[in-house]
PDB file of N, CA, C, O and CB in Angstrom:
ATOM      1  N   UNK A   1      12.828  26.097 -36.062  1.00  0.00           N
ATOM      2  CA  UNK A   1      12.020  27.268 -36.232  1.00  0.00           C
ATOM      3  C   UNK A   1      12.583  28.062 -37.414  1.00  0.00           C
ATOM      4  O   UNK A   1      13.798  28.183 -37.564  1.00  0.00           O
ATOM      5  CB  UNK A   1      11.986  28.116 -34.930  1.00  0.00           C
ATOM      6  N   UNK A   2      11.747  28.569 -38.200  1.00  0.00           N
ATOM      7  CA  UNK A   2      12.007  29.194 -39.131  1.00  0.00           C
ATOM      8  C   UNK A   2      11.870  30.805 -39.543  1.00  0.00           C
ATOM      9  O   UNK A   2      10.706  31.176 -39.700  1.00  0.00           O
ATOM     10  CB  UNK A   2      11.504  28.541 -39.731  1.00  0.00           C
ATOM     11  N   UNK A   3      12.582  31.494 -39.677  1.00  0.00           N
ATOM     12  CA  UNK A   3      12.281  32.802 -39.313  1.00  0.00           C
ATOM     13  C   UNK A   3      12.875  33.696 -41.015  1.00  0.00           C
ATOM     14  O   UNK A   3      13.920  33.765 -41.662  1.00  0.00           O
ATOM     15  CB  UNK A   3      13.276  33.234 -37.578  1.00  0.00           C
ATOM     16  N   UNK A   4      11.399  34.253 -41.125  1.00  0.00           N
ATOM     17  CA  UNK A   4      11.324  35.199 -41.918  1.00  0.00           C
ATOM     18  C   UNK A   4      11.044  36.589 -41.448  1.00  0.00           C
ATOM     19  O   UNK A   4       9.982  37.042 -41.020  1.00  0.00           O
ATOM     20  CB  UNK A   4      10.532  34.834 -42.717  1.00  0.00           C
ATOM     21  N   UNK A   5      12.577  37.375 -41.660  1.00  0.00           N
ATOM     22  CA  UNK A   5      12.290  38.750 -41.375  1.00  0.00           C
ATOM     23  C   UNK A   5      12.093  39.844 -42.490  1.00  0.00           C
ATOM     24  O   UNK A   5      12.139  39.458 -43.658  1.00  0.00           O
ATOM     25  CB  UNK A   5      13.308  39.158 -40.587  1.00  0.00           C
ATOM     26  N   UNK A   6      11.953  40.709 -42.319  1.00  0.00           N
ATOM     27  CA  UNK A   6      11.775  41.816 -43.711  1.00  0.00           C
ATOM     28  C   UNK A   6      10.875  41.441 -44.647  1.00  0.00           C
ATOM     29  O   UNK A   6      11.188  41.376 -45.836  1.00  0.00           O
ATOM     30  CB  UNK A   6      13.070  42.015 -44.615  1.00  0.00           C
ATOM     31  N   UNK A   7       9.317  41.073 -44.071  1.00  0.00           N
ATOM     32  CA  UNK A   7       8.275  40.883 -44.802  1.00  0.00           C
ATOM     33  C   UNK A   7       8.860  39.787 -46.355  1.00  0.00           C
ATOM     34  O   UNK A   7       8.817  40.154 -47.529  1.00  0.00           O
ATOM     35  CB  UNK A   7       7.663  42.559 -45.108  1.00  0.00           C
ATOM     36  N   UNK A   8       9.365  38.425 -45.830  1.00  0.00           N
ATOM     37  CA  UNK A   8       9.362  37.530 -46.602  1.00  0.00           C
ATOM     38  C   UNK A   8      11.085  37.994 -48.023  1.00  0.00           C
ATOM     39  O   UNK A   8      11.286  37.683 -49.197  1.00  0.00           O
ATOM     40  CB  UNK A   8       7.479  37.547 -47.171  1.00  0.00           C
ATOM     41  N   UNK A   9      11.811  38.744 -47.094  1.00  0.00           N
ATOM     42  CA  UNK A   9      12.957  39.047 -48.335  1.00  0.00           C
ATOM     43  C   UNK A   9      13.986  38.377 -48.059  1.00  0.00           C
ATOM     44  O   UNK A   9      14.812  38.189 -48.951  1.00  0.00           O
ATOM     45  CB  UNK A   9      13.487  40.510 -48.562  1.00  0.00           C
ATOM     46  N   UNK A  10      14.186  37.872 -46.808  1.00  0.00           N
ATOM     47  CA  UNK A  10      15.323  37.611 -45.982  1.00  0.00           C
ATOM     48  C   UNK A  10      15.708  36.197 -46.369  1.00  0.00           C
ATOM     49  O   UNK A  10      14.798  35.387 -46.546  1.00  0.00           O
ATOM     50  CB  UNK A  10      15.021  37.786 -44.427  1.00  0.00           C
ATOM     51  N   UNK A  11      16.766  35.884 -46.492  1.00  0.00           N
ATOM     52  CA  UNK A  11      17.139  34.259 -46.632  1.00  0.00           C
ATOM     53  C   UNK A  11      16.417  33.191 -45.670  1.00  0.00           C
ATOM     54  O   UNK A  11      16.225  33.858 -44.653  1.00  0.00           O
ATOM     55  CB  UNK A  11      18.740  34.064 -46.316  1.00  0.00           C
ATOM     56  N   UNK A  12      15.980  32.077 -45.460  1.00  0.00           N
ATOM     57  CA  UNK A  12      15.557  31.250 -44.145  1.00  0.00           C
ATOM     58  C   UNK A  12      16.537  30.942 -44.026  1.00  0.00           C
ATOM     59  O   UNK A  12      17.426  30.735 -44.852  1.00  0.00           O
ATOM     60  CB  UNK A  12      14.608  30.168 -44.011  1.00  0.00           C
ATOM     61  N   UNK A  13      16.483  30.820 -42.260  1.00  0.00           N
ATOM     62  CA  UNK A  13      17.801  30.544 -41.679  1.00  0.00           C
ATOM     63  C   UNK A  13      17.091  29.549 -40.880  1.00  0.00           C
ATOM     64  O   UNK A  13      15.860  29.585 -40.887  1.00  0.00           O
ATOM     65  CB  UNK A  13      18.725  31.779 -40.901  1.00  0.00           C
ATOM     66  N   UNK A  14      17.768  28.573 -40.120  1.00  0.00           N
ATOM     67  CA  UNK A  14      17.308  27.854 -38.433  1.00  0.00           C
ATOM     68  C   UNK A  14      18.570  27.775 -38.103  1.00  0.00           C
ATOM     69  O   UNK A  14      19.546  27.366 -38.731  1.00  0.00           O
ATOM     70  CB  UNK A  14      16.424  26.159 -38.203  1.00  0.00           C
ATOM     71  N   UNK A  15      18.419  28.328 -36.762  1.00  0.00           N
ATOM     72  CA  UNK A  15      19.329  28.051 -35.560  1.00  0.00           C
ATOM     73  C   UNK A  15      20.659  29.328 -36.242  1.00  0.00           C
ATOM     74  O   UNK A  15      20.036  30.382 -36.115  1.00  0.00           O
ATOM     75  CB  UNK A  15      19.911  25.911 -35.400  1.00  0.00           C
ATOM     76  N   UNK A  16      21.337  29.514 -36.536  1.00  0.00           N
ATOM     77  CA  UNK A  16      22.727  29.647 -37.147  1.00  0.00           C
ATOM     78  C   UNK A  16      23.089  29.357 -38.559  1.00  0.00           C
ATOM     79  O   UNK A  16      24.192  29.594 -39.052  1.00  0.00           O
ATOM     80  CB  UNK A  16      23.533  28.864 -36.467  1.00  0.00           C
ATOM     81  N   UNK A  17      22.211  28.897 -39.088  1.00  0.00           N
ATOM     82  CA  UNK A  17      22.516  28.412 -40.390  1.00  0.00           C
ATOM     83  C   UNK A  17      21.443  28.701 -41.707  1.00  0.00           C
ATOM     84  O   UNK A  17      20.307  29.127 -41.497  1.00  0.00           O
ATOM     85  CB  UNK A  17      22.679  26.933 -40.165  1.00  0.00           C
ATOM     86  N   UNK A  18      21.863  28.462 -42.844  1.00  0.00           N
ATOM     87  CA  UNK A  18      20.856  29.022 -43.273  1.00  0.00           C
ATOM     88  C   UNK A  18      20.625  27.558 -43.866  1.00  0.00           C
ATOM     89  O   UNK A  18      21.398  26.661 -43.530  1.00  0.00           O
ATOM     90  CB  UNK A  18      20.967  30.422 -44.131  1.00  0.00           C
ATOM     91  N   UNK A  19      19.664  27.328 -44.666  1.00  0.00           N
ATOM     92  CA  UNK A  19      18.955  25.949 -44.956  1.00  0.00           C
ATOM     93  C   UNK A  19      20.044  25.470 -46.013  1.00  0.00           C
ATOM     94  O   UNK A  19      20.371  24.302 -45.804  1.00  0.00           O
ATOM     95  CB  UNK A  19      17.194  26.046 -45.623  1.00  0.00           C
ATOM     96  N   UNK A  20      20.630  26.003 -46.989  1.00  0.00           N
ATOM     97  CA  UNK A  20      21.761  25.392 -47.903  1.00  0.00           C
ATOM     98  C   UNK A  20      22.612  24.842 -46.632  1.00  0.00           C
ATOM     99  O   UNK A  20      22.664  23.650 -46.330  1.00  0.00           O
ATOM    100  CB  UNK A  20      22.690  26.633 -49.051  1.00  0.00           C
ATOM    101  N   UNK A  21      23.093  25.607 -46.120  1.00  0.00           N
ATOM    102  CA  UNK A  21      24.607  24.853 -45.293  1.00  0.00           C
ATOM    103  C   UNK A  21      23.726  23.607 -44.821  1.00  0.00           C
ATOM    104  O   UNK A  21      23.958  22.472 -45.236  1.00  0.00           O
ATOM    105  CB  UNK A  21      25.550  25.940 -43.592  1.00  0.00           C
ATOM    106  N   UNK A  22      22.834  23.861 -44.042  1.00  0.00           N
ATOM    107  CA  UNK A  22      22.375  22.977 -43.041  1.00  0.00           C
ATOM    108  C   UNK A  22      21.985  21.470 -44.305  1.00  0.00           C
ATOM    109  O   UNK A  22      21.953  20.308 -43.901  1.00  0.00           O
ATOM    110  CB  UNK A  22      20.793  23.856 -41.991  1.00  0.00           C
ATOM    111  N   UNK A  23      21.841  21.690 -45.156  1.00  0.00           N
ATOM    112  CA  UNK A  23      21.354  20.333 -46.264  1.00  0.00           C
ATOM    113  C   UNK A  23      23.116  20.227 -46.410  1.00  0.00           C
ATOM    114  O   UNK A  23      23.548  19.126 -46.071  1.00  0.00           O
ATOM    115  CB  UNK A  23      20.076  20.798 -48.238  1.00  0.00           C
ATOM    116  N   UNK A  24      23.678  20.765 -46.656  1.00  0.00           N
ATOM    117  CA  UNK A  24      25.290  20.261 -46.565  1.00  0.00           C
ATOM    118  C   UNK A  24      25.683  19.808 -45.944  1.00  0.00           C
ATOM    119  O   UNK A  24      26.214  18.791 -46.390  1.00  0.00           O
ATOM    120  CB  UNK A  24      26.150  20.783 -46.539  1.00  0.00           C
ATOM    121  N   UNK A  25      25.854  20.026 -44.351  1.00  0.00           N
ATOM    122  CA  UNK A  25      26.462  19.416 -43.292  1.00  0.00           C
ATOM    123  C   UNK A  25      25.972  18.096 -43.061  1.00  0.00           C
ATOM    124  O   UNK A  25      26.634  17.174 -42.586  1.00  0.00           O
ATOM    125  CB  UNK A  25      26.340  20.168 -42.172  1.00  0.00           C
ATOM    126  N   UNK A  26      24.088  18.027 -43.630  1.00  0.00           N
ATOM    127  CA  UNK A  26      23.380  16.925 -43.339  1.00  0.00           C
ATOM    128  C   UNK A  26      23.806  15.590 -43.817  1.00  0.00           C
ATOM    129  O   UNK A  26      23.805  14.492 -43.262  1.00  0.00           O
ATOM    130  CB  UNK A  26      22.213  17.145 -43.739  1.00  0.00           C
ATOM    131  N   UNK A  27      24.285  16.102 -45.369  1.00  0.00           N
ATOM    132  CA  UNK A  27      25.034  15.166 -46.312  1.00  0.00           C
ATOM    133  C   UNK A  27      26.040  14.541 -45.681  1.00  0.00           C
ATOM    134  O   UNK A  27      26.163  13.388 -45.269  1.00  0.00           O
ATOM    135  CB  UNK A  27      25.604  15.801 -47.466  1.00  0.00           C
ATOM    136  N   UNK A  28      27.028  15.869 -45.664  1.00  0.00           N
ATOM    137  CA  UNK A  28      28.473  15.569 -45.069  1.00  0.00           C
ATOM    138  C   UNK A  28      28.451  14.667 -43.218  1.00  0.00           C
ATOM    139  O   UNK A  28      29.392  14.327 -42.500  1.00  0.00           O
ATOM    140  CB  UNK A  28      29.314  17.453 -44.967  1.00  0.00           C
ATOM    141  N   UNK A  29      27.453  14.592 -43.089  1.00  0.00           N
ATOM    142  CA  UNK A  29      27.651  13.688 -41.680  1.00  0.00           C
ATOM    143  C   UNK A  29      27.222  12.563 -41.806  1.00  0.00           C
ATOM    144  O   UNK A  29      27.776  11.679 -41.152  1.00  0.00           O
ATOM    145  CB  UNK A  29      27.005  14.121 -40.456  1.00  0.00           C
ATOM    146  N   UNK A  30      26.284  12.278 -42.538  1.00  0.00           N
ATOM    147  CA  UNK A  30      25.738  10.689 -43.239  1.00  0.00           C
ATOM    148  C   UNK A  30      26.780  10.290 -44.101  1.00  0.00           C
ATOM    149  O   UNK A  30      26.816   9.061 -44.162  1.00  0.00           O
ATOM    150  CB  UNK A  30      24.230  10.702 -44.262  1.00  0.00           C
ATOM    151  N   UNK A  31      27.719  10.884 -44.855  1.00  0.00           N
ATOM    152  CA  UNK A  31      29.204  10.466 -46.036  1.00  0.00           C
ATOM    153  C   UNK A  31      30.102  10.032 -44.181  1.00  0.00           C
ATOM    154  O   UNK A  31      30.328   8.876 -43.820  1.00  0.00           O
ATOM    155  CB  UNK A  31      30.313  12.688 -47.554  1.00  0.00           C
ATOM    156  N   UNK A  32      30.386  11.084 -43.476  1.00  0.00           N
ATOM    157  CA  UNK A  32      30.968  11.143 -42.522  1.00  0.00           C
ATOM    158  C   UNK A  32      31.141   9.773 -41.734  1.00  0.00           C
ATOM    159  O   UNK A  32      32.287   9.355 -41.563  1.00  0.00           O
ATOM    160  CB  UNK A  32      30.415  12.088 -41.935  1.00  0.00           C
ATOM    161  N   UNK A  33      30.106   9.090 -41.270  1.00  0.00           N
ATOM    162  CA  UNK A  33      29.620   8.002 -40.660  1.00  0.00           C
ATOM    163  C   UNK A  33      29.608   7.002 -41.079  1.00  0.00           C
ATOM    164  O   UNK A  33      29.438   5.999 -40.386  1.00  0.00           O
ATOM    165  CB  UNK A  33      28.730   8.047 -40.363  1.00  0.00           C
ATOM    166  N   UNK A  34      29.805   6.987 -42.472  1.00  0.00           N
ATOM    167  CA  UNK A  34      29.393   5.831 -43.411  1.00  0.00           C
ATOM    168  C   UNK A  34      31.321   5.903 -43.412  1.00  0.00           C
ATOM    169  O   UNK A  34      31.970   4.998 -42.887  1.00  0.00           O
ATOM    170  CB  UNK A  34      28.076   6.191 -45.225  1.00  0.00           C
ATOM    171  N   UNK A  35      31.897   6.943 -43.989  1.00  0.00           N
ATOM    172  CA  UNK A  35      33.206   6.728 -44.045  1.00  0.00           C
ATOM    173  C   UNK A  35      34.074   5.945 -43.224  1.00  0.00           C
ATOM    174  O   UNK A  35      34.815   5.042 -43.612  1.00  0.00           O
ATOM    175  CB  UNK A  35      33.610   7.683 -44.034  1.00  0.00           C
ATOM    176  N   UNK A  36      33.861   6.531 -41.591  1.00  0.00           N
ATOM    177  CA  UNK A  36      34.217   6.016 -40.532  1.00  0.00           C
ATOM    178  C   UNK A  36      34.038   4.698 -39.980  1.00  0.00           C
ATOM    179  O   UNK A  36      34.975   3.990 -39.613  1.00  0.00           O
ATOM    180  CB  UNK A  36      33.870   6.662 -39.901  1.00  0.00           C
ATOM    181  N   UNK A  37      32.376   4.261 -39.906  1.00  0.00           N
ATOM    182  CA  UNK A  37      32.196   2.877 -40.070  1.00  0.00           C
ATOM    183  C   UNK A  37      32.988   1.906 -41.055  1.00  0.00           C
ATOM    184  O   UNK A  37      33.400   0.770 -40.824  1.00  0.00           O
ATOM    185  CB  UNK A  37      30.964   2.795 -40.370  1.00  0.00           C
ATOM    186  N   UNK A  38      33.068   2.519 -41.992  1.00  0.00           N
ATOM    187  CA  UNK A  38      33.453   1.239 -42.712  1.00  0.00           C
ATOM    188  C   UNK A  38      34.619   0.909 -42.745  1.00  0.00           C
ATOM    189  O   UNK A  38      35.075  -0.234 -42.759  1.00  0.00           O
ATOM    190  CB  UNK A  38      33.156   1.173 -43.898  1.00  0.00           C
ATOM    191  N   UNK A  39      35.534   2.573 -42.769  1.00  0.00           N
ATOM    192  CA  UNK A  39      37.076   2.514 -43.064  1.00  0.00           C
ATOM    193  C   UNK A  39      37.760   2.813 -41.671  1.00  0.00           C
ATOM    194  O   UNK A  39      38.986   2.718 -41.616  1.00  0.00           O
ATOM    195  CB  UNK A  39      37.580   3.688 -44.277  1.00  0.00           C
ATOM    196  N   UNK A  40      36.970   3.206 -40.419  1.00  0.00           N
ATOM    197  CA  UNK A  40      38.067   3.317 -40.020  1.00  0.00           C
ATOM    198  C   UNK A  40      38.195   5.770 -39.625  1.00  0.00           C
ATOM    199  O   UNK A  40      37.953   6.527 -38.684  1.00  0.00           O
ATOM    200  CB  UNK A  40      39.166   2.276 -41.567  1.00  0.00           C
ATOM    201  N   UNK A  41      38.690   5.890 -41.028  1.00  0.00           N
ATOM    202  CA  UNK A  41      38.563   7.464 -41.126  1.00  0.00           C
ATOM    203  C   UNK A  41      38.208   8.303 -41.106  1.00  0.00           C
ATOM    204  O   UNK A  41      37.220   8.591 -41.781  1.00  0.00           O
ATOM    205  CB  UNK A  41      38.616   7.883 -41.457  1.00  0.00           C
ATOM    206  N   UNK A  42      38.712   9.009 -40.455  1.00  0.00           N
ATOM    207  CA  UNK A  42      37.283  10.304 -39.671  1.00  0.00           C
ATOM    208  C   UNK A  42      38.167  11.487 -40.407  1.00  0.00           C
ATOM    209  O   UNK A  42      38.294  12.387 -39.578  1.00  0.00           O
ATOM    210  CB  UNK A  42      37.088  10.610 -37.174  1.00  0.00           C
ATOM    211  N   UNK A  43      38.735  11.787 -41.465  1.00  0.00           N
ATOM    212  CA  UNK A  43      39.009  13.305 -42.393  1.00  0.00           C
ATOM    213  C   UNK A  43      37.916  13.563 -42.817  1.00  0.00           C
ATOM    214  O   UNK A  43      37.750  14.782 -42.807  1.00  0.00           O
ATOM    215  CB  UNK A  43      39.992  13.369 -43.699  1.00  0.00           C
ATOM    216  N   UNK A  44      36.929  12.936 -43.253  1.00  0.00           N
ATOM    217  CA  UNK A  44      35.631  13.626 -43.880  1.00  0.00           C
ATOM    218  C   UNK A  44      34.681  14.188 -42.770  1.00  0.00           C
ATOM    219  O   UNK A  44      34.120  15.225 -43.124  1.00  0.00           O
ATOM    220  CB  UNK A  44      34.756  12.528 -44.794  1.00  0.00           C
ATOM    221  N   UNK A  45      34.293  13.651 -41.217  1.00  0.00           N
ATOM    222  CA  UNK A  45      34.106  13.996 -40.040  1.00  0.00           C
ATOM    223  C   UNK A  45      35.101  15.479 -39.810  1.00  0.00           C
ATOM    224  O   UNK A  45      34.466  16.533 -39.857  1.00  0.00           O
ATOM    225  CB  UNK A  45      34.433  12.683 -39.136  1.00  0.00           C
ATOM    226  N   UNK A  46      36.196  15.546 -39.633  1.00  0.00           N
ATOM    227  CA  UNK A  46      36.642  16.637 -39.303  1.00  0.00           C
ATOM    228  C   UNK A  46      36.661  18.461 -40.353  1.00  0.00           C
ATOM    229  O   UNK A  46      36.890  19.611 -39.980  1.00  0.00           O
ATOM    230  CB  UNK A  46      37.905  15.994 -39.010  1.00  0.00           C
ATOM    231  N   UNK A  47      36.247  17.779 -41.897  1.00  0.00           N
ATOM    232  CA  UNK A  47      35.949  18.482 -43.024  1.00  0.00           C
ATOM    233  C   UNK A  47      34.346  19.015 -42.809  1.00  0.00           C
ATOM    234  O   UNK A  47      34.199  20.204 -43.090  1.00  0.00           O
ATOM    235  CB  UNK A  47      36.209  17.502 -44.346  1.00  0.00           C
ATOM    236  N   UNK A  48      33.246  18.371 -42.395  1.00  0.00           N
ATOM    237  CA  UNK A  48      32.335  18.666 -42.330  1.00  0.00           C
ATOM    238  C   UNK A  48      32.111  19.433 -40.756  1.00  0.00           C
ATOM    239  O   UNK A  48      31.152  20.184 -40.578  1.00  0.00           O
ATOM    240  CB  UNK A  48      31.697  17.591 -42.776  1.00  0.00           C
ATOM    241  N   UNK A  49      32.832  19.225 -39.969  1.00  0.00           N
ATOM    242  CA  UNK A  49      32.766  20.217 -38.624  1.00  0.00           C
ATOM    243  C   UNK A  49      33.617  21.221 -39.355  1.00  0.00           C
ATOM    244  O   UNK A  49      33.139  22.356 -39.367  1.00  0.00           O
ATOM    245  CB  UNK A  49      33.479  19.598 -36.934  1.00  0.00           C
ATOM    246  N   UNK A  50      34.483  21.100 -39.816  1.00  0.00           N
ATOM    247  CA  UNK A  50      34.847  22.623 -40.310  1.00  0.00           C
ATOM    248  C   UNK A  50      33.897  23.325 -40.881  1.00  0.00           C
ATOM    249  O   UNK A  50      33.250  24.262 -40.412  1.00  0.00           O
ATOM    250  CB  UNK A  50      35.873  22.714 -41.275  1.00  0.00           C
ATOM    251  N   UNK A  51      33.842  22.839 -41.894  1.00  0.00           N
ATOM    252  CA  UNK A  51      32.614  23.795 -43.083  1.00  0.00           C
ATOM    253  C   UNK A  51      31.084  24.289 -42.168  1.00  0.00           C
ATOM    254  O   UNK A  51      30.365  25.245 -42.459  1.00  0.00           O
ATOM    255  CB  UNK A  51      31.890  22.357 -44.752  1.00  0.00           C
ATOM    256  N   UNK A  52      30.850  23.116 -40.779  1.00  0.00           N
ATOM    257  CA  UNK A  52      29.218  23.842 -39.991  1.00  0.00           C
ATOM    258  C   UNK A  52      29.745  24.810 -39.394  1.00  0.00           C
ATOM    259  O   UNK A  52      28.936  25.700 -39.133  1.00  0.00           O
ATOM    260  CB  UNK A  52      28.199  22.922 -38.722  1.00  0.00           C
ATOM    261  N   UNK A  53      31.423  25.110 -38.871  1.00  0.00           N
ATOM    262  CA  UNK A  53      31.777  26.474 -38.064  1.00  0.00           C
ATOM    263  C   UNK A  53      32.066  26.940 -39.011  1.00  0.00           C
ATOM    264  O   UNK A  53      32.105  28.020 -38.422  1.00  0.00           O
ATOM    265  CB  UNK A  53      32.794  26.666 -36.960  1.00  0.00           C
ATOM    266  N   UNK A  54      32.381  27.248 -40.186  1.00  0.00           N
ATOM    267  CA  UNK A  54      32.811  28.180 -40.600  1.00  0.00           C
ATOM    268  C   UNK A  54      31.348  28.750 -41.433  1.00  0.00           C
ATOM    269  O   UNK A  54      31.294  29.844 -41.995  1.00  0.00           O
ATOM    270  CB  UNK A  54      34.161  27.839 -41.322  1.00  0.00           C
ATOM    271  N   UNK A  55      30.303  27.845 -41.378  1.00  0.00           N
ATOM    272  CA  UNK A  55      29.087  28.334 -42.480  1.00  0.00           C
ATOM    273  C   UNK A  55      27.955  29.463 -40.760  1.00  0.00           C
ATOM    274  O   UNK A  55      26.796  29.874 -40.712  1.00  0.00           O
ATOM    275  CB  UNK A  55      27.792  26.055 -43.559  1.00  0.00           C
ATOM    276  N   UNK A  56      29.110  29.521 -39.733  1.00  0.00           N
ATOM    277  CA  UNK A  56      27.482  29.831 -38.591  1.00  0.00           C
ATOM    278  C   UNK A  56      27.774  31.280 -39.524  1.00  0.00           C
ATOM    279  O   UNK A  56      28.845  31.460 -40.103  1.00  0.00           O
ATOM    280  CB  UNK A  56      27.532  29.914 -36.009  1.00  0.00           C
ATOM    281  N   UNK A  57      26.769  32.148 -39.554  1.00  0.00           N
ATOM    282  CA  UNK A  57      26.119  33.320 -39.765  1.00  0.00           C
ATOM    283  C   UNK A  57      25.615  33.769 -38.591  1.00  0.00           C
ATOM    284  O   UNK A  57      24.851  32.954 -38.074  1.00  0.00           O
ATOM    285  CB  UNK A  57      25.165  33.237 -40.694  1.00  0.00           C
ATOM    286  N   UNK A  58      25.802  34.983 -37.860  1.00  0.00           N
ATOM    287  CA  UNK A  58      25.413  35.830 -36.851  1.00  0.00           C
ATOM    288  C   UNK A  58      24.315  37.340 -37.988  1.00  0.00           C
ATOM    289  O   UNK A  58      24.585  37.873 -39.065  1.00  0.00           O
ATOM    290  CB  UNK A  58      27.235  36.397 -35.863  1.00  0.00           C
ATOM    291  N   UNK A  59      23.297  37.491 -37.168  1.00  0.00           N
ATOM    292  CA  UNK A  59      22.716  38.595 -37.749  1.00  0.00           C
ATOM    293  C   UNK A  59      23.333  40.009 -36.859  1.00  0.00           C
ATOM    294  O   UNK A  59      23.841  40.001 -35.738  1.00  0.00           O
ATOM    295  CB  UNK A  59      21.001  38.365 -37.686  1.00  0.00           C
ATOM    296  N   UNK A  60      23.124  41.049 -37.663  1.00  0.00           N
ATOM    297  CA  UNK A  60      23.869  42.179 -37.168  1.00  0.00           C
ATOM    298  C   UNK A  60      22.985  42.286 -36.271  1.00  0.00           C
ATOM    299  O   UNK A  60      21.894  41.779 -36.534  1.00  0.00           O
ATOM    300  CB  UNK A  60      24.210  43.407 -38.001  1.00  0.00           C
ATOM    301  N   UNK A  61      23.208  43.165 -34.554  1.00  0.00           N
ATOM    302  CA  UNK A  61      22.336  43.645 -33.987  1.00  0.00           C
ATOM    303  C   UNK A  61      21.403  45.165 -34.822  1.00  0.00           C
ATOM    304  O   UNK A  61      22.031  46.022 -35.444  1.00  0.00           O
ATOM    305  CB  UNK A  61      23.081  43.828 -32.702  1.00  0.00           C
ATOM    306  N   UNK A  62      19.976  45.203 -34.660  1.00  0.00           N
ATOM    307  CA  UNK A  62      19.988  46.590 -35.478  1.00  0.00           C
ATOM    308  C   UNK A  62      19.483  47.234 -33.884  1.00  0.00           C
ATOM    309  O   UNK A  62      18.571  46.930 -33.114  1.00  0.00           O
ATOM    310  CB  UNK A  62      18.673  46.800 -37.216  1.00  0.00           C
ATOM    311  N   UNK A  63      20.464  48.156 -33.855  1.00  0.00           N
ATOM    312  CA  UNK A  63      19.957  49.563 -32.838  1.00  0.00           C
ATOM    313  C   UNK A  63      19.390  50.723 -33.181  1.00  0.00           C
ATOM    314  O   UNK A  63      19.121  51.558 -32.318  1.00  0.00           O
ATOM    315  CB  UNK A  63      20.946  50.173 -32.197  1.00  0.00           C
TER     316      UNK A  63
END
């Protein structure tokens, strides 16, 4: 779901993320899988769970 707030000014986000991270992580888990399958190594797996927690975005509550 895609959510535009502030009459179309607002970044798109889904879920926690905004659409850049989320095309990043997408990358980084297909490199991820492919790494692991072939070699064995999951550092690029544990690089790309870093970067999806560290990219969540919370919106402020507005009261």
């Amino acid at each position: 779901m895609y959510i535009y707030p502030e009459h179309l000014k607002a970044k798109a986000t889904m879920w926690l993320w905004q659409l850049r991270d989320l095309t990043v992580v997408g990358v980084g888990v297909l490199l991820s899988v492919l790494t692991a399958t072939q070699t064995g190594i999951l550092i690029p797996a544990l690089f790309t769970a870093a970067y999806a927690f560290l990219a969540i975005r919370f919106e402020r509550p507005v009261f």
